[in-house]
C-alpha positions in Angstrom: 39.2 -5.5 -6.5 39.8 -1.6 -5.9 39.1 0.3 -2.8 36.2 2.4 -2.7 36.6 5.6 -4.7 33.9 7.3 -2.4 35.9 9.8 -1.0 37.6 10.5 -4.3 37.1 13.6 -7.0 34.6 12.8 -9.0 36.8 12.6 -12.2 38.6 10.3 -10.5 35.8 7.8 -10.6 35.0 7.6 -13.8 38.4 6.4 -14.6 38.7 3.0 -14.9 41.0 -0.1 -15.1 39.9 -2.5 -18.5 40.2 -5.6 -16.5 37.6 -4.5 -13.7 34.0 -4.2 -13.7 32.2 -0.8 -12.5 29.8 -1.4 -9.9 28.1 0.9 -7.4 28.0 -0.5 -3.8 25.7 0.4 -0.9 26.2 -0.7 2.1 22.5 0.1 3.7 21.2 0.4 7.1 21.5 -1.6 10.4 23.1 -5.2 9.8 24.2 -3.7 5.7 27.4 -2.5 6.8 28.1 -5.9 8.1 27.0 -8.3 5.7 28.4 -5.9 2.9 32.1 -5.9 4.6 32.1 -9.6 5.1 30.7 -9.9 1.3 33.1 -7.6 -0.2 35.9 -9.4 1.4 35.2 -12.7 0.5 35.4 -11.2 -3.2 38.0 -9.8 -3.3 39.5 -12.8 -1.6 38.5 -15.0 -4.7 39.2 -12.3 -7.2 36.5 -10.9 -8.4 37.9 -8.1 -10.6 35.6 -5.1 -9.5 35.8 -1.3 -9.9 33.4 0.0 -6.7 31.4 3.5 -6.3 30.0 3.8 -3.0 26.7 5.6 -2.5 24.5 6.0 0.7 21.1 5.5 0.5 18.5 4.6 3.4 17.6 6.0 6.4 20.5 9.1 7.1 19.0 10.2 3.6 15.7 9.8 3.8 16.0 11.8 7.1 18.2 13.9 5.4 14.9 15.2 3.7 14.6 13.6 0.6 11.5 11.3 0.7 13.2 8.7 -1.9 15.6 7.6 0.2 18.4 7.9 -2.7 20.4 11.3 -3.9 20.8 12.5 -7.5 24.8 12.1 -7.4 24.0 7.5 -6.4 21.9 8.1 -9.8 24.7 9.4 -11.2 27.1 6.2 -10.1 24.3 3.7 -11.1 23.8 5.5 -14.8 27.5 5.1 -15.1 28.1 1.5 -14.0 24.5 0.1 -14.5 25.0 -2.8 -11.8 24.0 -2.0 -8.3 24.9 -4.1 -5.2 22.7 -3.3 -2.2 22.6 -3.9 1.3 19.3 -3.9 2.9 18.2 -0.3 4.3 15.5 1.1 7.4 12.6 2.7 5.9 11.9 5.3 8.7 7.9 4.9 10.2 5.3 7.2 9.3 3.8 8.4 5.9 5.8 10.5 3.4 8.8 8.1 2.8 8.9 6.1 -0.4 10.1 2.5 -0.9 13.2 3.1 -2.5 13.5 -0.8 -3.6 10.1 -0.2 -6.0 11.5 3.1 -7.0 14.9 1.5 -8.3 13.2 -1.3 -9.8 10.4 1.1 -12.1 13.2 3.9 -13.0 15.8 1.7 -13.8 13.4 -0.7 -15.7 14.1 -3.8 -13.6 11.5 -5.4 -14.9 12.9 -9.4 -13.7 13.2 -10.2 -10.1 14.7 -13.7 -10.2 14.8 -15.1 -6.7 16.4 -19.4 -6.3 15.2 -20.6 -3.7 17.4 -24.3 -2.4 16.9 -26.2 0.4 20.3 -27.4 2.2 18.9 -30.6 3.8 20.0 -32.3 6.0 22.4 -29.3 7.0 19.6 -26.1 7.0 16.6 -27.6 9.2 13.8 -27.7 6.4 10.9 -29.8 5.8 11.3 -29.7 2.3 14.6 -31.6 1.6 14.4 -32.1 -2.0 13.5 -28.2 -3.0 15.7 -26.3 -6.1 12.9 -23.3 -6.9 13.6 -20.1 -8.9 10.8 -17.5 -8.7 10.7 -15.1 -11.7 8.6 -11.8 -10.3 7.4 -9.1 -12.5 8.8 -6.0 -11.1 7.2 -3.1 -12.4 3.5 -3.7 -12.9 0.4 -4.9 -11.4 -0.6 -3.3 -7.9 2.4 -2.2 -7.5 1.9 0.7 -9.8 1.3 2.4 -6.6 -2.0 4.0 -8.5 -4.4 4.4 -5.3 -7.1 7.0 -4.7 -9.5 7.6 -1.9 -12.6 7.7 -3.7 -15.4 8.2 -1.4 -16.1 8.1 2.4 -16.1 4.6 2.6 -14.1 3.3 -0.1 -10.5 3.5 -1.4 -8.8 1.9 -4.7 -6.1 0.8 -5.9 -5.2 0.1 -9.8 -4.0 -3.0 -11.0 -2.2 -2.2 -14.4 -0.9 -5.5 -16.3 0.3 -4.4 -20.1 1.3 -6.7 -22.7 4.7 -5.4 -23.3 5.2 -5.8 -19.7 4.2 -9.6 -19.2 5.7 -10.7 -22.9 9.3 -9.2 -21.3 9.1 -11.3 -18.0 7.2 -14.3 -19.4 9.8 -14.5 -21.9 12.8 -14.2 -19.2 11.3 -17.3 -17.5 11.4 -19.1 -20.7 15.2 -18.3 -21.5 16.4 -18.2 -17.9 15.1 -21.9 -17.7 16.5 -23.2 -21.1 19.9 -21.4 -20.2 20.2 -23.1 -17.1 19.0 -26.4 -18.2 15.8 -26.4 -16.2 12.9 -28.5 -17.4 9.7 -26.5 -16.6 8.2 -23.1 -16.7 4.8 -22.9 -14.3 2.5 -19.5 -14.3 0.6 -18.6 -11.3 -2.4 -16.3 -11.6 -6.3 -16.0 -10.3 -7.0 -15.2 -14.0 -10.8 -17.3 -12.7 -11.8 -14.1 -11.1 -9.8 -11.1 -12.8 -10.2 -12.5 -16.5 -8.7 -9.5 -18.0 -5.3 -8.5 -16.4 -4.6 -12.1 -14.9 -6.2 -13.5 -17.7 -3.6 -11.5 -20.1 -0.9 -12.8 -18.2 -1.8 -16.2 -18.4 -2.7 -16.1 -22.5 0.3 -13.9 -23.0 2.0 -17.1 -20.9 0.3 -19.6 -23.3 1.3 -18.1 -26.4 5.1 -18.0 -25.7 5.0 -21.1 -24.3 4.6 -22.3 -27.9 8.2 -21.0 -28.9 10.0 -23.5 -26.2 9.0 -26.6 -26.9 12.2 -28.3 -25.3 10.6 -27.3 -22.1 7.0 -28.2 -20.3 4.6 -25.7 -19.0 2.0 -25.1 -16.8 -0.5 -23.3 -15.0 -2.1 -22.9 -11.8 -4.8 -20.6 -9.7 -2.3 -19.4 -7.8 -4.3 -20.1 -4.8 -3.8 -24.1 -5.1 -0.5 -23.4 -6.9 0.5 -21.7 -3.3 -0.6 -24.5 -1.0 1.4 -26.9 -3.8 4.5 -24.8 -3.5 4.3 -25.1 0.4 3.5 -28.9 0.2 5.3 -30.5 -2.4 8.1 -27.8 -3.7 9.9 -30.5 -5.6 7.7 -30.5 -8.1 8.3 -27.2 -9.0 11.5 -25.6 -11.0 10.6 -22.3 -12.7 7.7 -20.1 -11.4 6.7 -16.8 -13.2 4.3 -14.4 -11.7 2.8 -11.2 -11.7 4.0 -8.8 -9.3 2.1 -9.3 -6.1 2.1 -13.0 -5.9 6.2 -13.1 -7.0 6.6 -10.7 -3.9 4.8 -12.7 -1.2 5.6 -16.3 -2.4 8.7 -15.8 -3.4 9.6 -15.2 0.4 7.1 -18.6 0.9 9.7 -20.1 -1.2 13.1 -18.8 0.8 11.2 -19.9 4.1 10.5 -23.1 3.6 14.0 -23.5 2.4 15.6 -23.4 5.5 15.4 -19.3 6.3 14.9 -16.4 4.1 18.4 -15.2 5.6 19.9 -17.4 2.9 18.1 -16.2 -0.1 19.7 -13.9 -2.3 17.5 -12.2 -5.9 18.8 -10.4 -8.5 17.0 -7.3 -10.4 17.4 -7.7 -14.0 16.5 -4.8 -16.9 17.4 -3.2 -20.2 21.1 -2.4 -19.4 20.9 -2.1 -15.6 20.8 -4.6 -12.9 20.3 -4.6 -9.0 21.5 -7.1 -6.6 20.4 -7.8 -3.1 19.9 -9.9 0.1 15.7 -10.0 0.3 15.9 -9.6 4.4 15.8 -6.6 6.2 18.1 -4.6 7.8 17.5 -6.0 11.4 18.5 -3.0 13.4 18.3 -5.3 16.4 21.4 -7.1 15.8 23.2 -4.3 14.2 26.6 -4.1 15.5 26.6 -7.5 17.4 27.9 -9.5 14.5 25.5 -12.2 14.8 23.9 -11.7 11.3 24.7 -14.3 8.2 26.1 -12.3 5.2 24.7 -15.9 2.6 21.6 -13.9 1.3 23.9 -10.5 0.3 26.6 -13.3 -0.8 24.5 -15.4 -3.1 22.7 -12.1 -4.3 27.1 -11.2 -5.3 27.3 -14.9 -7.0 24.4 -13.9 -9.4 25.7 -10.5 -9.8 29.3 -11.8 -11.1 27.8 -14.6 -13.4 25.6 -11.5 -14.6 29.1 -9.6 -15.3 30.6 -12.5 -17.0 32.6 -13.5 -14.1 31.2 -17.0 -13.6 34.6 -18.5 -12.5 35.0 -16.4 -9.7 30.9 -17.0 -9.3 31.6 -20.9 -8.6 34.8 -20.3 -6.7 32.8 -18.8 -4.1 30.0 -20.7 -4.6 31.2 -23.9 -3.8 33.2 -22.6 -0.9 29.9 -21.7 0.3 28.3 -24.7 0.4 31.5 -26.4 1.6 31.1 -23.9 4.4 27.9 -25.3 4.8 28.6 -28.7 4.8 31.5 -28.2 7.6 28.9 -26.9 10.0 30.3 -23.7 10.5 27.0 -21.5 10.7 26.2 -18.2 12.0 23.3 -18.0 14.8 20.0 -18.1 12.9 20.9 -21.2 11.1 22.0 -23.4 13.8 20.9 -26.7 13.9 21.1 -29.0 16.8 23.0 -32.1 15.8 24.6 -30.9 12.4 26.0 -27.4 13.4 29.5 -27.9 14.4 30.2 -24.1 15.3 28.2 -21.1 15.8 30.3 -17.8 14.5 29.4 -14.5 14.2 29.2 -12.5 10.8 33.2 -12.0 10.4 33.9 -15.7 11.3 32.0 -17.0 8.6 33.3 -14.5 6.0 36.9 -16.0 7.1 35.3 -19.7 6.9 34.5 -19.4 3.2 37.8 -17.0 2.5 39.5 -20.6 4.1 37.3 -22.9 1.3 38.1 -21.1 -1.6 39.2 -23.6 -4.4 37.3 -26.6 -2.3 34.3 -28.4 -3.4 31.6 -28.9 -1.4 31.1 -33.4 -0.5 27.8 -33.7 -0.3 25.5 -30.6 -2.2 25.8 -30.8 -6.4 28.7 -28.7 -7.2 28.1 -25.4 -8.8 29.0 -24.7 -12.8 28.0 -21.9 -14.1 29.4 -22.6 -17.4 30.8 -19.8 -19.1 28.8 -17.2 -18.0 27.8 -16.1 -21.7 23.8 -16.5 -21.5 22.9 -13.7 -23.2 18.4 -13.9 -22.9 16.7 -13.0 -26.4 14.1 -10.9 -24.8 12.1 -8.9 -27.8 8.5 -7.4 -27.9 5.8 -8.7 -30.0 4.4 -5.6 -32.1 1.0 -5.1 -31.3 -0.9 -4.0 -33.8 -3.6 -1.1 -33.8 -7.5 -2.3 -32.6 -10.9 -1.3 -34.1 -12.3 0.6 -31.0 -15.7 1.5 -30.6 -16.8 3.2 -27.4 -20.4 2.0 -26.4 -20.7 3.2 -22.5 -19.2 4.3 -20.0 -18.9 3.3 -16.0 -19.8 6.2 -13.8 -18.6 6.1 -10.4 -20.6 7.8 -7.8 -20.5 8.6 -4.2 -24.0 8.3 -2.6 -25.1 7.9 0.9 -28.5 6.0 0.9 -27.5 2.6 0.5 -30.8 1.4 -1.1 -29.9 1.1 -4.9 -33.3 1.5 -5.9 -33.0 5.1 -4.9 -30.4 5.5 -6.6 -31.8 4.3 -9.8 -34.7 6.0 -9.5 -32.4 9.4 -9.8 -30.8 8.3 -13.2 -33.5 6.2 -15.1 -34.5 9.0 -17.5 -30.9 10.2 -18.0 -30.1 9.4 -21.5 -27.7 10.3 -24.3 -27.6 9.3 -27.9 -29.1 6.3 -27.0 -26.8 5.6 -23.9 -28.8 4.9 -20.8 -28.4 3.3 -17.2 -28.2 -0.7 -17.7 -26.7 -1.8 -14.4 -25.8 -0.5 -10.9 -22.9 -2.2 -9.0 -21.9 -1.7 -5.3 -18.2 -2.7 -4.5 -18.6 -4.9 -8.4 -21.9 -6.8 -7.5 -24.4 -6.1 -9.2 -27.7 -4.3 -7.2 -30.0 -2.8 -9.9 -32.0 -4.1 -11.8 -33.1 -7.5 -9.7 -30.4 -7.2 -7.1 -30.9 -9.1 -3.9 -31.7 -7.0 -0.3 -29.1 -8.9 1.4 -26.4 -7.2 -0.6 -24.5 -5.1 1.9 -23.9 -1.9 0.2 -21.5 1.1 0.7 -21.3 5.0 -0.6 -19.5 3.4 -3.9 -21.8 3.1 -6.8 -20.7 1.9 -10.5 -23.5 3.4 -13.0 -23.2 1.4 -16.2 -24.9 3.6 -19.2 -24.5 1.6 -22.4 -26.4 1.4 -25.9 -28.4 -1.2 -26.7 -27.2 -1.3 -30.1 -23.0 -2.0 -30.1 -22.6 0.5 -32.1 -19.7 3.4 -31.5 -20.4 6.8 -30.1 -17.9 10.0 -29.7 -17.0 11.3 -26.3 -19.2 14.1 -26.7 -21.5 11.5 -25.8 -20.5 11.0 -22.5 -19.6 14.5 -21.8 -23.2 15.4 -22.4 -24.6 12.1 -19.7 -22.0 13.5 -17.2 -23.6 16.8 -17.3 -27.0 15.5 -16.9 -25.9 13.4 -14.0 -23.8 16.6 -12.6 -27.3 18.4 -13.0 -29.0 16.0 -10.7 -26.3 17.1 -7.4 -24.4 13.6 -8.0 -21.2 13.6 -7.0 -19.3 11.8 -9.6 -15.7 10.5 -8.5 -14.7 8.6 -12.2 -15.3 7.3 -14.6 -14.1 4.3 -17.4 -14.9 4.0 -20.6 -16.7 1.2 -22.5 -15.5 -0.6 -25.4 -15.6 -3.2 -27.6 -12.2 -3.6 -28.9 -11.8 -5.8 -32.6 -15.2 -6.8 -31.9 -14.7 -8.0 -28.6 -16.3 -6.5 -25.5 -13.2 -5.4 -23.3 -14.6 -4.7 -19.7 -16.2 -7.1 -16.7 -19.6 -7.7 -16.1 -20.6 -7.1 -12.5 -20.9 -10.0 -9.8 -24.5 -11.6 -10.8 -25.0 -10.0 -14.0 
């Protein structure tokens, strides 16, 4: 493995050596430098044939003044290596300062966050001995569009965006990440029982490619049940794909119950770039002590070098691992009375598995990777133009008198073509006509104006009701349009309707 080429001209580091793989390093915030040292060395100890770029990124930049946390020249490194190893980094407090983890994952198109998650019974206290899970996360979509608006006094939003592309590419990943690795089932989580539209995409979209693996069984869960399973009976688990927002949240569940999330590694997979990473924090606390275990950057490594076609140097280091493991030589936060036979500090344990390279671990499964060459067939479904015919439109209004009769009252004899006020909603329950007077209400209204007839109008249309509403000293704050796509309707009723 080369040194680092940070301090280097930058023509200099572009030139490379055909038997090593570019990579751009960061070594983070806090604990980073640590766990990146001690990880770096126990590749290059078992070597890993790596060409490095260091960049800095995390707090000195973001208090540097630039509210990304990540300079244009670490672009630069990661559009010319395309795999990124990254040590966890300090967000500073206070408003104005940009995860940088979402914004690698959504410029970069890492669209697959793929997260194992293995209990080390008996030598990792867990109460879930028998446990080998991999979350597959959507990484781009979903809430995490970062699409939020204060709206009104009272109310704020926050979009949920699920596409079709989007959830065929990860849905598809789980599929060929679990036939690659000789897993036996693929299991979606969603709540597509309340949002039948976007969770109700993923789930069909789900469905549908299911039918192309029929070596391998599927299911799917509310992911509300589906959680409590996970936390009860993991083993029944082994492939989990998700939309964004539940990946995030239970695929730290998941490390937890393993042992510690210290230990779990994920990797960020896209269209030509990957990103590699310990899912911890940087734990300023015990920066500097060397207390912290370097096993979460380390197995994040593992999966980068199998990505990079490296998968003997993967196991090598792998298996030393879990020999490491099975000696009971453990850093602090894994200690367990009984099993541990020595407590060590970060740079200890880097020298513990540097010792076990070439040994097999006694107890765990030994690791094989194969040969590393799992190239996924991840394609895109074409979808095809719809027939759609606009037949309404949602107004949005802010109004203070919370009695919805008022409001309707104010709108009945606005009209348009044909398009007139059908429904009010407060906060998507449904208030006008025949609501009920224990509704609480808030200043958010949704207007409904449809035809009766289903039968297309232009936009002028709705330009024309928005004026007559704007006429009336309503303050409209948006509005959605109605359709019926193919000759389906393609929007919710409200709560009651």
């Amino acid at each position: 493995m080369t040194t680092s080429t940070k301090s280097l001209p930058k023509s200099k580091i572009t030139k490379r050596s055909f038997s090593a793989t570019p990579i751009t390093v960061a070594y983070g915030d806090g604990i980073g430098p640590e766990i990146m040292g001690a990880t770096l060395k126990i590749l290059n100890a078992a070597g890993a044939k790596l060409d490095i770029e260091e960049i800095e990124i995390g707090e000195r930049v973001y208090l540097g003044g630039n509210s990304s946390g990540i300079r244009n020249e670490a672009w630069d490194s990661l559009r010319r290596t395309k795999v990124f190893l990254k040590a966890p980094i300090t967000t500073p407090q206070g408003g104005g300062f940009k995860s940088l983890n979402v914004t690698t994952r959504k410029v970069l198109g890492l669209y697959a966050n793929v997260r194992p998650c293995v209990s080390y019974h008996p030598y990792i206290h867990t109460k879930h001995p028998i446990m080998d899970v991999v979350i597959v996360r959507e990484n781009e979509e979903d809430l995490y569009g970062g699409i939020e608006h204060q709206q009104t006094d009272e109310v704020v939003q926050c979009l949920k965006l699920i596409s079709k592309p989007g959830t065929e590419k990860i849905v598809r990943y789980a599929f060929e990440y679990a036939r690659a690795y000789g897993r036996k089932k693929v299991t979606c989580f969603t709540k597509d029982n309340i949002m039948k539209m976007t969770d109700g995409l993923f789930h069909k979209t789900f469905d549908r490619i299911g039918e192309e693996y029929p070596d391998l069984e599927k299911e799917h869960w509310i992911v509300d049940i589906g959680a409590a399973k996970l936390a009860e009976t993991p083993e029944i688990f082994d492939v989990i794909v998700m939309p964004n927002l539940y990946g995030d949240i239970l695929s730290d569940v998941a490390a937890q119950i393993t042992g510690s999330v210290g230990l779990a590694g994920s990797a960020n997979i896209g269209e030509g770039f990957a990103m590699f990473e310990a899912i911890h924090g940087s734990a300023p606390d015990i920066a500097g002590a060397n207390k912290a275990n370097p096993s979460g950057l380390l197995l994040a490594a593992i999966q980068m070098l199998v990505h990079i076609k490296q998968s003997d140097i993967a196991e090598k280091i792998h298996n030393a691992w879990l020999r490491t493991i099975e000696d009971g030589i453990h850093t602090e936060d894994i200690y367990n009375s009984g099993v541990s036979k020595e407590i060590v500090g970060t740079k200890e344990f880097a020298e513990a598995v540097i010792t076990r390279l070439g040994m097999l671990p006694q107890k765990f499964k030994q690791v094989d990777y194969g040969d590393g060459n799992k190239d996924f067939n991840i394609r895109i479904s074409e979808v095809k133009p719809a027939l759609r015919e606009l037949i309404g439109v949602d107004v949005f209004l802010q109004f203070k008198d919370r009695n919805p009769e008022n409001l309707a009252s104010l709108l009945s004899d606005v009209e348009s073509y044909g398009m007139k006020l059908t429904m009010i909603t407060n906060r998507g329950t449904k208030v006008w006509p025949n609501g009920f007077p224990e509704t609480f209400c808030t200043d958010h209204w949704r207007c409904r104006f449809a035809r009766d007839l289903q039968q297309g109008v232009n936009y002028q249309v709705v330009i024309d009701l928005l004026q007559k509403i704007h006429h009336r000293k309503l303050e409209i704050i948006k509005t959605e349009n109605l359709y019926v796509i193919d000759g389906q309707q393609s929007f919710s009723a409200g709560q009651g309707q």
